[in-house]
N, C-alpha and C positions, 0 to 999 in steps of 0.2 A: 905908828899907823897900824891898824887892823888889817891883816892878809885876806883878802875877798875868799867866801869860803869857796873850797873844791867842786866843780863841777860833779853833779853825783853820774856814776857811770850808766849805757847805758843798755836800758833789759829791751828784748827782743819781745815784740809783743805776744801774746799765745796762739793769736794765729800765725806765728814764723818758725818754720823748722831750723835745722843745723845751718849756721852762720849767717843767720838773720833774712833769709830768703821766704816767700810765703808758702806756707802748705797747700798741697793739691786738696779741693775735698774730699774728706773720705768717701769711702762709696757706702756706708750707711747714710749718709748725710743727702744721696740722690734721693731728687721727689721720687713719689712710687703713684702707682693708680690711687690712691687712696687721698696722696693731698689731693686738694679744693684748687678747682680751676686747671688739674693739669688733665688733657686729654690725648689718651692713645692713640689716635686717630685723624689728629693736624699732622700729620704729613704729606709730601706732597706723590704719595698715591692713597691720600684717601678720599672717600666716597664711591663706596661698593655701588653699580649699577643698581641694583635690589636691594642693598643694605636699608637699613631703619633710618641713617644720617639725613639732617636736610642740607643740601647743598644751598651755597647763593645761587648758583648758574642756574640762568631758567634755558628753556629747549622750545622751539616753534611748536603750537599743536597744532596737529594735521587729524580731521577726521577718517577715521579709517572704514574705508567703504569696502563693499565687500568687493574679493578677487584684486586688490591692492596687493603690491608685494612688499612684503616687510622682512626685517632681520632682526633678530633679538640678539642685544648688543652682548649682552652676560653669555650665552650658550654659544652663539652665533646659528644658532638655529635660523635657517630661512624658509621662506613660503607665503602664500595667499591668505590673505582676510578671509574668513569662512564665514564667521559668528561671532556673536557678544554672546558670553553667561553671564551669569552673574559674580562670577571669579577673576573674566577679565576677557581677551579677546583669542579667538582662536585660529593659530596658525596651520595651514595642511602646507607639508612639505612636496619636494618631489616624488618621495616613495609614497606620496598620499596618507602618514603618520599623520595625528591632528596634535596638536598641544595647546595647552592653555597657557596663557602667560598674563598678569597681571599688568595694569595701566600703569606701570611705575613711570615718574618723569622722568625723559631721555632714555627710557629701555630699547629704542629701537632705530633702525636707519631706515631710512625710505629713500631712495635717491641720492642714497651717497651722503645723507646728511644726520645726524643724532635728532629726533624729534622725541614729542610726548607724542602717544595715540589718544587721541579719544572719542567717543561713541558719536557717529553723526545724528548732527540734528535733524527730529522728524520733519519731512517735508508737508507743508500744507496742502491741503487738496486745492488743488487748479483746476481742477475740470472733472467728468464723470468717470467711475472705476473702471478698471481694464480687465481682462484677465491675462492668467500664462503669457496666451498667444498672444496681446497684446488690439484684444477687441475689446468695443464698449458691453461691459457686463452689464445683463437684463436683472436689475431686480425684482426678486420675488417672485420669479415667474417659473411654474411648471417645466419639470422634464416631459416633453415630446412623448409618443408613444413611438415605438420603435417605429423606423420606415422599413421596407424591404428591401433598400438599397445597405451594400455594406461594404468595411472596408477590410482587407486582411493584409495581414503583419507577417516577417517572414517566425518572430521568432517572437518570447513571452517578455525579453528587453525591446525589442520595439515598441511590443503595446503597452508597458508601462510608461516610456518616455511619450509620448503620443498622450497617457491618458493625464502627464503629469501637465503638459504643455497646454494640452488641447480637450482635454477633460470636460470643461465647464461648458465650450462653444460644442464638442459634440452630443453633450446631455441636453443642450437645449433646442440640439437641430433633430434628437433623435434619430445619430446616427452611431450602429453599435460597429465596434472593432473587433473583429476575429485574428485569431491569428492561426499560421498555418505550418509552423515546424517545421521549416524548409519550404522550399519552391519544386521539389523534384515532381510533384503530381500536381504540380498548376493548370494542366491540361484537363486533367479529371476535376477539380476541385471546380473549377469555371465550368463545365459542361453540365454538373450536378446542379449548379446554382441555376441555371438555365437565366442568363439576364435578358432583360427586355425593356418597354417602356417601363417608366417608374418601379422599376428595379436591378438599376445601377448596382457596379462592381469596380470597386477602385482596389488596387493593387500595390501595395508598398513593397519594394526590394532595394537590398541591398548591391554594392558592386553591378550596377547595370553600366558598362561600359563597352563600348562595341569591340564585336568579338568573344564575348565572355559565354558562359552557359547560360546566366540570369537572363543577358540581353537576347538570345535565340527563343526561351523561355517566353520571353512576354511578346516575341513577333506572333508565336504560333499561336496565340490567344486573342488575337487580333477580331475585335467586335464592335459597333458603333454603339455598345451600350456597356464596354468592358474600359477600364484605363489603368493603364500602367505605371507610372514615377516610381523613381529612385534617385540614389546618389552614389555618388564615384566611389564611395567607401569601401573597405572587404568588412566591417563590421559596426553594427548603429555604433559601440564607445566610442568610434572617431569621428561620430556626427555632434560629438558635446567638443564645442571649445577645448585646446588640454589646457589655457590659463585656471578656468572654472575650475580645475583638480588641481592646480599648481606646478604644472607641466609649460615647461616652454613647446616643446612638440608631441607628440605621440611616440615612442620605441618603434624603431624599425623590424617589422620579424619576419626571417627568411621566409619564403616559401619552403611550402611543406611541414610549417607546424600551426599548429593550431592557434590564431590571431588571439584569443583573450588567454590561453596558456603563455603563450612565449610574453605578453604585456607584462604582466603577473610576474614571471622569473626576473623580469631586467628591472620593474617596478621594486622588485623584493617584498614582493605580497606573495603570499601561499594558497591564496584562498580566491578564487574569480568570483565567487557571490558574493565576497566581502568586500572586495576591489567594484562592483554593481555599484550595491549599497551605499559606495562613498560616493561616485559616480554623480547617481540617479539624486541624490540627497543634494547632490552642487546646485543643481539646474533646479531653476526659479521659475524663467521667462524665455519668449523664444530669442531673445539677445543671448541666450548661453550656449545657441547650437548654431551651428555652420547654417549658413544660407541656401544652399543645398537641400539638407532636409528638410527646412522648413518650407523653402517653395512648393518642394516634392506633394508635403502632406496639406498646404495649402490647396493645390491645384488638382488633389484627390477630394477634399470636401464639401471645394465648388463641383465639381463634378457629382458629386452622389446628390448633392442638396437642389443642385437645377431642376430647372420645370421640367415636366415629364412629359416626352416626346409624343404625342397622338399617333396609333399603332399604323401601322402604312397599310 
């Protein structure tokens, strides 16, 4: 009989190292960026908030109206809706800083939540135009000729806020705004103007609250053809809403220094005309100012605009 032939022995395959175990891969053999289909970027912290990646996760849009409070997720910048550019939507912080930040999806939080922002849709006209102040705008109709009745301001922020709000309704009642650089000669100033019938004297101050200098000031001016209003404020900036700048309240500033200096230091602004500027540029309508000032200047340009009293 034929011996069955010998099992042949046996070899370790070429992928098995010393005693027949398999080899690790080389680390030349690791994919690199370069093979096909491998990305740097599948793991599980990626999708940079601003990065170029599209995420699956979609995020609620929320139209971002202005004076909304937003936080930009990447920086954690926070603050108020001010503006659209055209680069994307504009944040003003608490020091009143503005920044741009692009519509990226889910860049921001609103309420505690990651949304997308996007630009609200324009509203359709419902009814006849407004202005500032929130009266029906005259189209096409002529400014007034000046009346002799007038109203003054304590300071050159007053009557720009005054002409921003209230601009359009006093150019058409032709009633002009003065302002008067303080109150300390309101006494002179009013006796110069000599008022009488059909020619009214309305008075805008600040800080009229009993007891004060302003409120002594406007007793002793006391005239059936003079009127006085104000508001509890020590200066018109805290007659604008502080959400409108991005402020939850106003900075508290001792007495004895100077109300828009000390805002400015704790703001961390250096510059009070610059700190104005951002201000005045907020205010739209009179929904952006305390209620206070607006009565105030309300119930000074029924006052100048009334019929004129027949001489006694």
């Amino acid at each position: 009989m034929t011996a069955a032939p010998a099992a042949p022995a046996w070899v370790p395959p070429a992928s098995a190292g010393a005693g027949g175990h398999p080899r690790r891969r080389p680390w030349w053999a690791v994919p690199s960026p370069a093979v096909k289909g491998w990305d740097p970027w599948a793991g599980v912290l990626a999708g940079p908030i601003d990065g170029p990646a599209k995420l699956s996760v979609t995020w609620p849009e929320v139209p971002a109206t202005r004076g909304m409070r937003a936080v930009h997720r990447g920086t954690r910048f926070s603050g108020v809706v001010v503006r659209f550019e055209r680069d994307g939507v504009v944040l003003r912080g608490a020091t009143a800083l503005e920044r741009v930040f692009p519509l990226t999806a889910g860049a921001f939080d609103v309420d505690g939540r990651a949304v997308t922002l996007v630009a609200p849709r324009p509203v359709r006209d419902a009814g006849p135009a407004t202005t500032a102040s929130g009266s029906v705008a005259v189209a096409r109709r002529p400014a007034m000729v000046a009346r002799a009745s007038r109203i003054l301001v304590e300071g050159v922020h007053d009557a720009e806020l005054v002409e921003r709000v209230w601009g359009d309704d006093l150019r058409v009642e032709g009633v002009v705004v003065e302002r008067l650089d303080g109150i300390d000669d309101l006494r002179r100033v009013v006796g110069e103007f000599a008022p009488g019938p059909g020619r009214r004297l309305g008075v805008l101050v600040d800080h009229l609250v009993a007891g004060s200098k302003e409120a002594r000031l406007a007793a002793s001016v006391r005239h059936p053809h003079v009127l006085v209003t104000g508001t509890p404020f020590v200066d018109v900036w805290q007659a604008v809403r502080p959400a409108v700048v991005g402020l939850s309240a106003w900075p508290v500033v001792p007495r004895g220094v100077d109300w828009k200096t000390g805002v400015c230091r704790r703001l961390g602004v250096g510059d009070p005309p610059l700190m104005w500027r951002r201000i005045l540029s907020s205010v739209r309508t009179y929904a952006d100012l305390e209620p206070d000032l607006v009565g105030a200047v309300e119930r000074l340009i029924d006052f100048v605009t009334g019929p004129a009293e027949p001489p006694a």
